[in-house]
C-alpha positions as CSV (number, residue, x, y, z in Angstrom):
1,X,4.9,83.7,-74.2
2,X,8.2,82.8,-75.7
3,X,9.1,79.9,-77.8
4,X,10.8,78.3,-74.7
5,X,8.0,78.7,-72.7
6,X,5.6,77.1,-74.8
7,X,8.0,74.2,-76.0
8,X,8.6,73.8,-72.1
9,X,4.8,73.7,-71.6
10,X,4.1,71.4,-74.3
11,X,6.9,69.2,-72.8
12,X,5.0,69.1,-69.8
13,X,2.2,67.7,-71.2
14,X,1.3,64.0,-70.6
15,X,1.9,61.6,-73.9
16,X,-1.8,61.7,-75.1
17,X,-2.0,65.8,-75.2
18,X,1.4,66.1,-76.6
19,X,0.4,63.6,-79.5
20,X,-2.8,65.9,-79.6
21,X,-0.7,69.2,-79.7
22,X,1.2,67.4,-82.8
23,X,-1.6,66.5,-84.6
24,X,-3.3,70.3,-84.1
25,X,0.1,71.7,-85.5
26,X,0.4,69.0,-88.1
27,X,-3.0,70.2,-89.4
28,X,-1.9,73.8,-89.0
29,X,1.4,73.2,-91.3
30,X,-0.3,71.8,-94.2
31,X,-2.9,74.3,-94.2
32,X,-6.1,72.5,-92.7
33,X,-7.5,75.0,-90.4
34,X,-6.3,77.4,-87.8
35,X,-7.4,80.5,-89.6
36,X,-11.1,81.4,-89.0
37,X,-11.9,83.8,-92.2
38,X,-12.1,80.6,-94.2
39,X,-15.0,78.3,-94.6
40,X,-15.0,74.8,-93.0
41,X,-14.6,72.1,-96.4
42,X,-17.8,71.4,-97.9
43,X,-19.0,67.9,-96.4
44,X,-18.8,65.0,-99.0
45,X,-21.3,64.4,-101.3
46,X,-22.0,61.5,-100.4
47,X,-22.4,62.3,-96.6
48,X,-25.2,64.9,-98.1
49,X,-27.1,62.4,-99.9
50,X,-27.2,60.3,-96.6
51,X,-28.6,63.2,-94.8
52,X,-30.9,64.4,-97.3
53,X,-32.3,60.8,-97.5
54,X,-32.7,60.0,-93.8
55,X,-34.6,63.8,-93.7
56,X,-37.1,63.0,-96.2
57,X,-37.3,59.7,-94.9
58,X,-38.5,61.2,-91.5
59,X,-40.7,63.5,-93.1
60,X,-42.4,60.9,-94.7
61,X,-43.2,59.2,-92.0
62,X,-43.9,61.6,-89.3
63,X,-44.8,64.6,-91.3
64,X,-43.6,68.1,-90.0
65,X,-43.2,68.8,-86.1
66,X,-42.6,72.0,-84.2
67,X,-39.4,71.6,-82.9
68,X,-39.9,74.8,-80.8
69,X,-41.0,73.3,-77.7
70,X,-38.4,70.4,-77.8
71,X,-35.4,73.2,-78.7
72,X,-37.2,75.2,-75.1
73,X,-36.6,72.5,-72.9
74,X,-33.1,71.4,-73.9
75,X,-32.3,74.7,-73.7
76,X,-33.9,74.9,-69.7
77,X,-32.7,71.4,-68.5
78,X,-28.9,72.0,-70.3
79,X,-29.9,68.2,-72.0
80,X,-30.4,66.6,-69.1
């Protein structure tokens, strides 16, 4: 695809998916993501501490569960 054909697609778009295409190449330009080989950034520490909190939390108060069964039938009904 040329560079006219892609600027002409992208012109086709409608307001909300150009905005989105900018944004996407935005984040490509300064370097925050596009290329696959490196890792996602490491979550914030305090997003961890959150996490790891609310899991023990659970575990504390419902002990440990198979979660086989429950992983089986989202899996069959697609989360329906």
């Amino acid at each position: 695809m040329s560079t006219r054909e892609l600027i002409e697609k992208i012109a086709s778009l409608p307001a909300d998916k150009r905005a989105e295409v900018e944004d996407f190449v935005n984040s490509l330009s300064q370097g925050q993501g596009g290329n696959r080989d490196e890792p996602p950034p490491a979550p914030s520490s305090d997003l961890y501490d959150r996490i790891s909190e609310r899991r023990e939390r659970l575990q504390r108060e419902h002990g440990l569960f198979d979660t086989l069964p429950l992983i089986q039938e989202l899996r069959d009904s697609g989360g329906r």
